[in-house]
Rosetta silent file (secondary structure, phi, psi, omega in degrees, C-alpha in Angstrom):
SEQUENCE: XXXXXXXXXXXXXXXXXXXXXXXXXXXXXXXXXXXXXXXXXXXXXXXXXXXXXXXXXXXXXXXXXXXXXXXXXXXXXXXXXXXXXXXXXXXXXXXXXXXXXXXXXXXXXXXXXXXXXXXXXXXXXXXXXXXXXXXXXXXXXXXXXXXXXXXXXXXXXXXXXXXXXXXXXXXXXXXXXXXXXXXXXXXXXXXXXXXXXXXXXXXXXXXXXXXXXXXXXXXXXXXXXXXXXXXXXXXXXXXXXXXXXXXXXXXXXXXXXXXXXXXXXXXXXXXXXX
SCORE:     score description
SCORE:     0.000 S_00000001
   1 L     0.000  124.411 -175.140  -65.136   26.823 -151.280 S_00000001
   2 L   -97.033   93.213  174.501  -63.214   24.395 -149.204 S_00000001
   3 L  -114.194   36.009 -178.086  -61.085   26.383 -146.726 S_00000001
   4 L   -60.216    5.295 -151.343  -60.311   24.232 -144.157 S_00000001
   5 L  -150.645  123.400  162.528  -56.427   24.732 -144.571 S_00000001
   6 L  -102.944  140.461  171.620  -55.206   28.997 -145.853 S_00000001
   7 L  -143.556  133.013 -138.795  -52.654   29.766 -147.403 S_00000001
   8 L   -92.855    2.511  179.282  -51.598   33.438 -147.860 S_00000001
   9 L   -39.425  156.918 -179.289  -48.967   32.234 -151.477 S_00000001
  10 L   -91.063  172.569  173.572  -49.254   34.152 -154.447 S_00000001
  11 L   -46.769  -55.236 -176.021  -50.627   32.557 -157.606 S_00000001
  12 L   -44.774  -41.681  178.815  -47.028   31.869 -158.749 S_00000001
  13 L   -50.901  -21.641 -156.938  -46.404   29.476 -156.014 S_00000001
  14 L  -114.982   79.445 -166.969  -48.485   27.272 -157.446 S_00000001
  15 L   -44.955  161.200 -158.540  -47.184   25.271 -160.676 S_00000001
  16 L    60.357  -12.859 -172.039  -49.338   25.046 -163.396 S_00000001
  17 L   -96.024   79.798  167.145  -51.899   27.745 -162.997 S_00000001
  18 L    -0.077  136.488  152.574  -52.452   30.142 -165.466 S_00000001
  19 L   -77.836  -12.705  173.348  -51.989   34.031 -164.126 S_00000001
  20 E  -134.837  102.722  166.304  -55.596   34.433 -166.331 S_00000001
  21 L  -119.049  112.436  162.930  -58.411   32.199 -166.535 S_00000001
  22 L    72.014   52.746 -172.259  -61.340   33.257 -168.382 S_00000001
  23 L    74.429  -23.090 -154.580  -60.190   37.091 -168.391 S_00000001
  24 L   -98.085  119.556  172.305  -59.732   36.689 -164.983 S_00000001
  25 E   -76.728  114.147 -179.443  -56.343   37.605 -163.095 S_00000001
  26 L   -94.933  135.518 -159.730  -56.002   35.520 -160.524 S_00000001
  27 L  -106.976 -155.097 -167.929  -54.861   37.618 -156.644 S_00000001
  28 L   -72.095  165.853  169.845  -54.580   35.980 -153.755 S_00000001
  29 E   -61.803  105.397 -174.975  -55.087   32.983 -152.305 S_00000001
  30 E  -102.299   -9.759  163.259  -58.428   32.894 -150.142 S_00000001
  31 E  -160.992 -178.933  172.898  -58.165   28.791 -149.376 S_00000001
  32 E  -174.001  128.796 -145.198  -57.051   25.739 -150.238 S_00000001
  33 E  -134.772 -172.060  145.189  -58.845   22.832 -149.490 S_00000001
  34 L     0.271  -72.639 -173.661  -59.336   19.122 -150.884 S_00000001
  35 L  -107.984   21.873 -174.239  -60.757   19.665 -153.983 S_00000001
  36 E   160.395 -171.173  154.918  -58.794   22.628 -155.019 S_00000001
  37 E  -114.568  144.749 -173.727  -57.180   26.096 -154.814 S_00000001
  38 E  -124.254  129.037  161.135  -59.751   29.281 -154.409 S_00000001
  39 E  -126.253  129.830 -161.371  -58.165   32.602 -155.535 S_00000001
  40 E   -62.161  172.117  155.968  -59.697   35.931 -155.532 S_00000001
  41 E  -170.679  171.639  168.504  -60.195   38.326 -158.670 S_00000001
  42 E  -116.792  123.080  178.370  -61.776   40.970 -160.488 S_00000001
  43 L   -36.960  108.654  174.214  -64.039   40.505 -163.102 S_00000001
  44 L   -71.216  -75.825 -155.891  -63.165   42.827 -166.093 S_00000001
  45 L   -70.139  -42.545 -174.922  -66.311   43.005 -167.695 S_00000001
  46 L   -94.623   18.076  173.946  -68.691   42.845 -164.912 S_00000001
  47 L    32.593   57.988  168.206  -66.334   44.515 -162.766 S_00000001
  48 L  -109.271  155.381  174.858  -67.200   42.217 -159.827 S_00000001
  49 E  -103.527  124.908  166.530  -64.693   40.901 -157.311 S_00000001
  50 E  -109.912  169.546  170.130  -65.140   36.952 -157.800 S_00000001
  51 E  -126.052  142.562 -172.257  -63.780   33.922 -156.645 S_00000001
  52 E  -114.007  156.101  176.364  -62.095   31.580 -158.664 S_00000001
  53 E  -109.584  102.615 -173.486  -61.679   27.727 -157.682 S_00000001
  54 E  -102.603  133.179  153.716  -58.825   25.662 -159.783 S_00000001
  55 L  -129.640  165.714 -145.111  -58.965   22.436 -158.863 S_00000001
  56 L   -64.532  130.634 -168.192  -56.289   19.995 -157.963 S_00000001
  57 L   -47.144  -19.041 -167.039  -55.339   18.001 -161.110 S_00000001
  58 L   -90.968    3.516 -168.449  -55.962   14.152 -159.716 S_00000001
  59 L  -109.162   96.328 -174.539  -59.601   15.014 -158.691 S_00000001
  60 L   109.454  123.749 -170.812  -61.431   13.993 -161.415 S_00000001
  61 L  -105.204  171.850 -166.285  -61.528   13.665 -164.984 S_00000001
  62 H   -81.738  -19.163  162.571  -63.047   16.434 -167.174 S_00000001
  63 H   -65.144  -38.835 -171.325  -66.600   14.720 -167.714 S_00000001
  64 H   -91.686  -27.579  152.891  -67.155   14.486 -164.497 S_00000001
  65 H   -36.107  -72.014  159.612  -65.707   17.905 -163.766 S_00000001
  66 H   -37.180  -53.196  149.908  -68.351   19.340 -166.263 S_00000001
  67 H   -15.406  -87.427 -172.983  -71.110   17.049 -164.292 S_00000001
  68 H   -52.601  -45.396  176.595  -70.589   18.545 -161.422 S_00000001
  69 H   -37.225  -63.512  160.918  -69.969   21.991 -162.800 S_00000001
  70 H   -47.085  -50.976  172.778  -73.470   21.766 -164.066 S_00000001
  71 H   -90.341  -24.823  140.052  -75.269   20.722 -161.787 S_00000001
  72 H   -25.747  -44.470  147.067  -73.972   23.372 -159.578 S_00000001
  73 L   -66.014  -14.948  166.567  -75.447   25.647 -161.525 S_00000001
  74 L   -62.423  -37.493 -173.514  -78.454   24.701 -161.442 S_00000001
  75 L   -74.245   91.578 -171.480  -78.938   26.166 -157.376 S_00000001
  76 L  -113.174   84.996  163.709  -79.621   29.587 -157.894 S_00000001
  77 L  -138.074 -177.468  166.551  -80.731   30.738 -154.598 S_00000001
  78 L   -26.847  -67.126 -168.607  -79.943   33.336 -151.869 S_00000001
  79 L   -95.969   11.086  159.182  -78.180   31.053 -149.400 S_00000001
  80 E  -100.186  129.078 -166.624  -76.179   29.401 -152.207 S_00000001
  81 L   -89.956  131.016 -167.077  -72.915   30.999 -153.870 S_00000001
  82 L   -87.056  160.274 -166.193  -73.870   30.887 -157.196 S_00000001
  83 E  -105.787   93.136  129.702  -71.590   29.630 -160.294 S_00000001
  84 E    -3.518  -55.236 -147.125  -70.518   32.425 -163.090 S_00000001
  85 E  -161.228  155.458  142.401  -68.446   30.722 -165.328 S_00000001
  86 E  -105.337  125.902 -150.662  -67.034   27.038 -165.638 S_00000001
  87 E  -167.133  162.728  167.914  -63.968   26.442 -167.858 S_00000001
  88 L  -144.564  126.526  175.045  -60.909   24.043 -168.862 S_00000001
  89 L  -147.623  100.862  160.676  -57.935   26.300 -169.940 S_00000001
  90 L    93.763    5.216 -175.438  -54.047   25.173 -170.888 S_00000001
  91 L    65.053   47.031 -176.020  -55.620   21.996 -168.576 S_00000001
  92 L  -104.668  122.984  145.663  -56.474   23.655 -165.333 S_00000001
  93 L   -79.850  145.132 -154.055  -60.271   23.072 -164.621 S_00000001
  94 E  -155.219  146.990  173.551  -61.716   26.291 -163.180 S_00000001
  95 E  -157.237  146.719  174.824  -65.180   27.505 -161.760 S_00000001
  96 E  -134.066  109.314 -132.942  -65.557   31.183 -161.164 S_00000001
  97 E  -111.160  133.031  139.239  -67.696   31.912 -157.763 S_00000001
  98 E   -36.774  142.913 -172.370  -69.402   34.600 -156.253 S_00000001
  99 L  -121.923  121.807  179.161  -67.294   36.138 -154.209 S_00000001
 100 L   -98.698  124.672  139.704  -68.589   36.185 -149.804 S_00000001
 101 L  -102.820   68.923 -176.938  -66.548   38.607 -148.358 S_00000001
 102 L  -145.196 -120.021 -165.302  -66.861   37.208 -145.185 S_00000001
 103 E  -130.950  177.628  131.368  -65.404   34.052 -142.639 S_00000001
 104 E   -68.381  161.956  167.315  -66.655   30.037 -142.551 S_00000001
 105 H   -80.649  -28.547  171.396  -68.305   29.244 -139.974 S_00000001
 106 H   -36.923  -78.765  168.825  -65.838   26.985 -139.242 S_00000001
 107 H   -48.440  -47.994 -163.051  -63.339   30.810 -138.101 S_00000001
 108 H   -40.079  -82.471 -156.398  -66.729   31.824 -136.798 S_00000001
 109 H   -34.288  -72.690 -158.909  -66.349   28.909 -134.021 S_00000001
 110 H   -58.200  -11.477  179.786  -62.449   29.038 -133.716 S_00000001
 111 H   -90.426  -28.719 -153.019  -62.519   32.944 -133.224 S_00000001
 112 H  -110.229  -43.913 -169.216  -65.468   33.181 -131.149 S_00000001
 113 L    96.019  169.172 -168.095  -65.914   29.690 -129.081 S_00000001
 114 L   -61.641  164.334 -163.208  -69.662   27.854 -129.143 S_00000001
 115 L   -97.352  158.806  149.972  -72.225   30.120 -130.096 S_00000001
 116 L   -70.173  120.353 -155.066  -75.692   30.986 -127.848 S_00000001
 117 H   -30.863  -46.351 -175.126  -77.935   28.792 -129.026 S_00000001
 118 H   -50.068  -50.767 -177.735  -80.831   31.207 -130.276 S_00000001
 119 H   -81.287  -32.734  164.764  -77.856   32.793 -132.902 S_00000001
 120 H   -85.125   16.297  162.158  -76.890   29.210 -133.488 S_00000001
 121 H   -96.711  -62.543 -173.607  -80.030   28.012 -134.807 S_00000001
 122 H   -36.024  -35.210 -154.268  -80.647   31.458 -136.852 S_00000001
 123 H   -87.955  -80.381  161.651  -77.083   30.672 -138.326 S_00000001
 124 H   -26.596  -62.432 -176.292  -78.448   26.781 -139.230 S_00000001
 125 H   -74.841   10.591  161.914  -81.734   27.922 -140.902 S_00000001
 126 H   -85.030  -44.192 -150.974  -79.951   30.032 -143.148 S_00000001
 127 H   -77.476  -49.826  160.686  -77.644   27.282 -143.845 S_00000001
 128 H   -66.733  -16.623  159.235  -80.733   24.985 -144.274 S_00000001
 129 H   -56.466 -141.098 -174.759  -82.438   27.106 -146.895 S_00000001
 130 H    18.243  -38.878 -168.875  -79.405   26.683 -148.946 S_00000001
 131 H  -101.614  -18.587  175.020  -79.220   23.109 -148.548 S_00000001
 132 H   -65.970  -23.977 -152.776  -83.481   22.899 -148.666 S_00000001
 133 H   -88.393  -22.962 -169.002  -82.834   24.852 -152.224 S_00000001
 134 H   -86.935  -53.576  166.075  -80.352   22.004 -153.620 S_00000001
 135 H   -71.456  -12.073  176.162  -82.401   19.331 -152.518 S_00000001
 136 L   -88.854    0.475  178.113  -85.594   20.499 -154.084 S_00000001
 137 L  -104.263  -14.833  171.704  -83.370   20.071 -157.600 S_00000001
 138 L    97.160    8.331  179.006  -83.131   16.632 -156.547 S_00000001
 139 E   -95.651  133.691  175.021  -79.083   17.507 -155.544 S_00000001
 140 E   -96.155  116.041  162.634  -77.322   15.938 -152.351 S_00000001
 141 L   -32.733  -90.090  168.142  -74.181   18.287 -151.710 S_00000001
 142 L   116.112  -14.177 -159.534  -72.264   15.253 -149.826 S_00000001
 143 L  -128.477   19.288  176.723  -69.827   17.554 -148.502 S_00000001
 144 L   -79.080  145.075 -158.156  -71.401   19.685 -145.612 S_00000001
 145 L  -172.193  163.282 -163.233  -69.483   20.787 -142.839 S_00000001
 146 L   -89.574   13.133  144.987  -68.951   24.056 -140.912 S_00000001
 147 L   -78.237   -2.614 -153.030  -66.015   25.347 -143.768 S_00000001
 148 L  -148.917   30.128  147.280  -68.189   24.944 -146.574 S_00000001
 149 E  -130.367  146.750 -179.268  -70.549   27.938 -145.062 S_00000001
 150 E  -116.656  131.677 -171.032  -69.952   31.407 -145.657 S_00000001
 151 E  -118.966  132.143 -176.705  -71.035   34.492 -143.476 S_00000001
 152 L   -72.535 -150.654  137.565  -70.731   37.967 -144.968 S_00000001
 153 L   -80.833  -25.424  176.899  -70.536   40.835 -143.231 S_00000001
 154 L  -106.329   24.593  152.477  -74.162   41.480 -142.480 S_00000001
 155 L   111.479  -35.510 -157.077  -74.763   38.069 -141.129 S_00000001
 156 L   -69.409  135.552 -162.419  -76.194   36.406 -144.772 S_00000001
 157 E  -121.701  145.006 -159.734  -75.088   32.683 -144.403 S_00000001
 158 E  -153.511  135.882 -171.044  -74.274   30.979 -147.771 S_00000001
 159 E   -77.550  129.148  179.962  -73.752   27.422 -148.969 S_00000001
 160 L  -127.141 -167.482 -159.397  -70.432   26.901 -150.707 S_00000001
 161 L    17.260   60.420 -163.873  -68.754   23.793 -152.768 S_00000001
 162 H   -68.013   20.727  175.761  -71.354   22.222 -154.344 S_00000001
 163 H   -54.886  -36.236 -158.577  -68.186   20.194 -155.897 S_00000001
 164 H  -120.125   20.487 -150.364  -68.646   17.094 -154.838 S_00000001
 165 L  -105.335 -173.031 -154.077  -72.642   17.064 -155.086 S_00000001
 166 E  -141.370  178.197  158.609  -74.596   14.205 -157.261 S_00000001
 167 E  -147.425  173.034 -138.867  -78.017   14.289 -158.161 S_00000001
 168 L  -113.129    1.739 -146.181  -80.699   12.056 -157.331 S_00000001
 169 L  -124.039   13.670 -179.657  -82.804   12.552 -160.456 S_00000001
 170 L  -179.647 -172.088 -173.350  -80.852   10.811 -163.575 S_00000001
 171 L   -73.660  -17.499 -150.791  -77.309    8.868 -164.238 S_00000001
 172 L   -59.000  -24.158 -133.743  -75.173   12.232 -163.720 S_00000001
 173 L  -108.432  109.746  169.705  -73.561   10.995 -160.811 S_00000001
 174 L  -108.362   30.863 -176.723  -69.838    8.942 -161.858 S_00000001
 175 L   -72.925  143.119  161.427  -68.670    8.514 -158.314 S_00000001
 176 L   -94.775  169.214 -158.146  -67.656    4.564 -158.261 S_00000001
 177 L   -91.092  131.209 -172.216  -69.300    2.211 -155.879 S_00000001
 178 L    95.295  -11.394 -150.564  -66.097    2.275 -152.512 S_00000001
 179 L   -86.142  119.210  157.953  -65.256    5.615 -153.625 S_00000001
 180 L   -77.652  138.002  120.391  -65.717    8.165 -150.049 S_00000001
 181 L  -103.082  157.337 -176.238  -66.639   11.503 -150.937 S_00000001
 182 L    85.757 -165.497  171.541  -66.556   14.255 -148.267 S_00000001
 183 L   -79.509   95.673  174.642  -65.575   14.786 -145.198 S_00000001
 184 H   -11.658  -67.505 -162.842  -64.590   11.782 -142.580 S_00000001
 185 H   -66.038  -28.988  170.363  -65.741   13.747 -139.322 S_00000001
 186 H  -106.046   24.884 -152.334  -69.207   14.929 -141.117 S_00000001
 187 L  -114.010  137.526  165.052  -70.003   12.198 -142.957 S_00000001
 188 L   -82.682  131.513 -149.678  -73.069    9.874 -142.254 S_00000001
 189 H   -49.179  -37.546  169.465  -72.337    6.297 -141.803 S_00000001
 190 H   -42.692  -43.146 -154.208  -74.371    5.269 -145.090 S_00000001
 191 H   -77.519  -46.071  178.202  -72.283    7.846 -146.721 S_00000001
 192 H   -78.035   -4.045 -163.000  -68.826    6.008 -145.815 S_00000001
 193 H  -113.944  -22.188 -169.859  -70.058    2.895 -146.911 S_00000001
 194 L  -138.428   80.930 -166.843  -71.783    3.693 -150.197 S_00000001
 195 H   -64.847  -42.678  178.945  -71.040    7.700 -151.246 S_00000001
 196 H   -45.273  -29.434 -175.259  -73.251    7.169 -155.116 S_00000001
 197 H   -99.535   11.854 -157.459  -76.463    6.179 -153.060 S_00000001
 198 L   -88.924  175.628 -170.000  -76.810    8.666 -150.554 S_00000001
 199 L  -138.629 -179.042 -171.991  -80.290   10.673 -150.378 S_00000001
 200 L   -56.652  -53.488  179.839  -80.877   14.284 -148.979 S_00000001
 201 H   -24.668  -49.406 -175.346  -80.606   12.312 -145.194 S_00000001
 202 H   -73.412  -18.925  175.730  -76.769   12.153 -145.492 S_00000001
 203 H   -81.104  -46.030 -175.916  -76.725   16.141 -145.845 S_00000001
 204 H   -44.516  -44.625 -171.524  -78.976   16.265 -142.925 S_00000001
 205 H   -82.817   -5.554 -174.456  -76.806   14.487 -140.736 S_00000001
 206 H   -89.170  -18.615 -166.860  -73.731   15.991 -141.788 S_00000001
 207 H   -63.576  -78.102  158.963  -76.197   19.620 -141.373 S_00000001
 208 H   -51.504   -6.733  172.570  -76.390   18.362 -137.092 S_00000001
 209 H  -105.737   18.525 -175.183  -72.969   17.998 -136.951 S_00000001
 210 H  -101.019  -64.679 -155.680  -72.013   21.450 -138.224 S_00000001
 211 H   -62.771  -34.139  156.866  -74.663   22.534 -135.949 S_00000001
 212 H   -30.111  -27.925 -123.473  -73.402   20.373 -132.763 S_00000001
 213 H  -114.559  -51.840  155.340  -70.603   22.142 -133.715 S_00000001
 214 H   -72.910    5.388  173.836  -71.726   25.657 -133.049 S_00000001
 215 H   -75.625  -49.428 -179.549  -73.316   24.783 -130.337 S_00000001
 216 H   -96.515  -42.711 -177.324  -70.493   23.236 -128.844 S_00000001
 217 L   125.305  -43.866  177.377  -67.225   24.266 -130.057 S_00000001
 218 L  -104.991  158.206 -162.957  -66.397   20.085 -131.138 S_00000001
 219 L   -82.777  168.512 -168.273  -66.285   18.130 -133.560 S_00000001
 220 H   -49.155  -39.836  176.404  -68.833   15.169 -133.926 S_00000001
 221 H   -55.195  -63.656  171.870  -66.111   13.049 -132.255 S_00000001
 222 H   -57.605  -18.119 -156.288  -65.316   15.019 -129.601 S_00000001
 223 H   -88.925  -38.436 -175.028  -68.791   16.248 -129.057 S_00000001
 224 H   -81.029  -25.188  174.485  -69.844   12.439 -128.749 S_00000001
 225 H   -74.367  -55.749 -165.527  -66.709   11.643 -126.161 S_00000001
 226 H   -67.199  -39.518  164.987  -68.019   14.603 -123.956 S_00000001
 227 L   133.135  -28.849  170.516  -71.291   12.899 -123.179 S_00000001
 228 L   142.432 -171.877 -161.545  -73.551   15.136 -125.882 S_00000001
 229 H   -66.746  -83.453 -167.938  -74.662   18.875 -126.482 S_00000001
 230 H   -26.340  -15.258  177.694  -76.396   18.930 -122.784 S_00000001
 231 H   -89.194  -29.326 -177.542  -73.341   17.951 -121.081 S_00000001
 232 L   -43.327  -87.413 -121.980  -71.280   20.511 -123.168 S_00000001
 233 L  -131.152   70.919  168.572  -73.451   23.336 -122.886 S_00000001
 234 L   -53.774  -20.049 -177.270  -76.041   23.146 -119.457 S_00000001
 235 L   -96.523  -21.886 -163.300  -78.288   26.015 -120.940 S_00000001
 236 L   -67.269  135.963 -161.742  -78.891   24.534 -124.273 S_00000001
 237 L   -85.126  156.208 -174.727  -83.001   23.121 -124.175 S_00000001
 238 H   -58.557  -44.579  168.300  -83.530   19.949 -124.674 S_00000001
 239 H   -48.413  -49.130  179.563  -85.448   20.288 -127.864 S_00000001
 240 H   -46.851  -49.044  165.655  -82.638   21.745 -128.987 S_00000001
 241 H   -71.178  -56.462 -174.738  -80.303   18.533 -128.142 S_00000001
 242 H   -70.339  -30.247 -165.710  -82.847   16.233 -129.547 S_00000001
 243 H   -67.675  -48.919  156.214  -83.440   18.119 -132.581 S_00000001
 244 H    -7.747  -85.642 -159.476  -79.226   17.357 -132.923 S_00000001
 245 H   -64.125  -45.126  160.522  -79.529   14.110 -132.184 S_00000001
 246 H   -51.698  -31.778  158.831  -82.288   13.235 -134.499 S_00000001
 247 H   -53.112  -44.971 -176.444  -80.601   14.743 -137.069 S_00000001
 248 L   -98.218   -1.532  171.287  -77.307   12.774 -136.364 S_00000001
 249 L   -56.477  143.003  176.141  -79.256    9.322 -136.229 S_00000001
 250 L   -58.004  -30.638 -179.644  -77.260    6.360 -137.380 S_00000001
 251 L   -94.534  109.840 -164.015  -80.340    5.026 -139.578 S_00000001
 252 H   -53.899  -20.831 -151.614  -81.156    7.841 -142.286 S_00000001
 253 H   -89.607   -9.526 -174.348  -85.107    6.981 -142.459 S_00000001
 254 H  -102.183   27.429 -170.641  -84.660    8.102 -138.417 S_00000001
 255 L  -106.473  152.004  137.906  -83.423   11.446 -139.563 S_00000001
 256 L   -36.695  141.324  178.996  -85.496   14.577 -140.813 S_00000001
 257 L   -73.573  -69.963 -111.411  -85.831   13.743 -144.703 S_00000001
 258 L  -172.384  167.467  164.506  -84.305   16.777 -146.586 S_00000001
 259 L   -58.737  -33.199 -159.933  -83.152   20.806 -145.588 S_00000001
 260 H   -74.257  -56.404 -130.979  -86.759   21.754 -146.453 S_00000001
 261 H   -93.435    6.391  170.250  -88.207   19.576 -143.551 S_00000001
 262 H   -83.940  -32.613 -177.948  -84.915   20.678 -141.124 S_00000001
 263 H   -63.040  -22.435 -166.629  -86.068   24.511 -142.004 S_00000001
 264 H   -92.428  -45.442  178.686  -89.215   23.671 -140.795 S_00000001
 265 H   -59.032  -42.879  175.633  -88.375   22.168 -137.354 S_00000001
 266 H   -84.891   21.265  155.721  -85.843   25.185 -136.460 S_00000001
 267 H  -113.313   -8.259  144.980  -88.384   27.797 -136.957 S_00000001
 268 H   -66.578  -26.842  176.400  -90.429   25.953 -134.541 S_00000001
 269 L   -94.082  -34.009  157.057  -87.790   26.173 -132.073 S_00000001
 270 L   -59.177  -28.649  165.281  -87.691   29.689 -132.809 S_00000001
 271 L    94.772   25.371 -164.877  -90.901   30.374 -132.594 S_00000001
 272 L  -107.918    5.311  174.977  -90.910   31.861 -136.565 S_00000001
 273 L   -50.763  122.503 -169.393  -93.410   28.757 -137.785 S_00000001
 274 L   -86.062    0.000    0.000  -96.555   30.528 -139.129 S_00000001
């Protein structure tokens, strides 16, 4: 779920859009982002509150809608919001989401201010599990950023919009070669120049800038204008800074490889490495 931008409109507001897709009555508006609108509902049969995601008609044609759809589905873990239902109805594309009752991290930051480091690494190794669980399917997200995590209420941190994500392991992937996916501000330079090619690396680095991010309070830009995390933030340890900044290298092969081997370094800085 892409919520960098809310909007509190009813359903109606929004031309084209079924009031029911796939049994599902679509309530309010919980975001509206890039690649769609996400509106809440309740499941009639399984009498779950879901979320559903319509997305915006120019993104995409319906193969590659399905593509994606799919391979979304494969990432059935904990720290991932898992996919229900997939659909094309009256010619709205649709995905129907677990429903987080919680914030982004992204509100986290803007409600709260930078984080203490110790809860903003706990909050990152949740986030990398989720993105370690994607990549062990052989999927790159492409789109991580600190809006595109979800925090319940008891703290559970959960990878959303797997919309944009490609896999590494067959042809599925129809992004054309110039096409950017993701996000400008989180996106690793390989990523801007070739989005179809990207490896597990390109999550990583977008994975330190979320985490710069609770650390600092700024965005990669800003965060890089201020002189780095240590100038930011005087308590935050230097391991802590480097592990950033490796993460955030300009060359990917100078990066951690994948979420598995970032999960591994911040439970060393935590001290939870068996």
């Amino acid at each position: 779920m892409n919520d960098d931008q809310n909007d509190a409109s009813s359903v109606s507001a929004t031309p084209h859009v079924p009031d029911v897709l796939a049994g599902v009555r679509l309530g309010r508006v919980l975001g509206v982002g890039g690649m769609g609108r996400v509106y809440h509902g309740r499941h009639p049969i399984l009498d779950i509150d879901v979320a559903i995601k319509v997305l915006h008609p120019e993104r995409g044609d319906e193969d590659r809608f399905l593509t994606e759809a799919r391979l979304a589905a494969r990432v059935q873990h904990d720290r991932v919001v898992r996919i229900l239902h997939a659909g094309i109805e009256e010619g709205c594309r649709f995905l129907i989401l677990e429903y987080v009752d919680g914030r982004t991290l992204k509100q986290v930051v803007e409600e709260r201010g930078r984080l203490p480091w110790r809860e903003a690494l706990h909050l990152a190794l949740q986030a990398a599990e989720g993105l370690a669980a994607a990549h062990r399917l052989g999927i790159v997200h492409r789109d991580i950023k600190p809006s595109n995590f979800l925090l319940d209420g008891q703290g559970r941190v959960k990878l959303a919009d797997l919309g944009v994500a490609r896999s590494m392991l067959g042809s599925s992937d129809i992004t054309a070669a110039g096409d950017v996916v993701g996000t400008v501000a989180y996106m690793a330079p390989e990523q801007v120049e070739d989005a179809p090619a990207v490896t597990p690396a390109a999550d990583v680095y977008a994975l330190g800038a979320t985490l710069g991010y609770l650390l600092s309070g700024l965005t990669p830009q800003r965060l890089r204008k201020a002189g780095g995390l240590r100038q930011v933030q005087g308590d935050i340890p230097q391991t802590v800074a480097a592990l950033v900044q490796r993460m955030m290298a300009d060359e990917p092969w100078d990066r951690p490889s994948d979420g598995a081997a970032v999960v591994g370094e911040l439970e060393r800085l935590l001290g939870l490495g068996t």
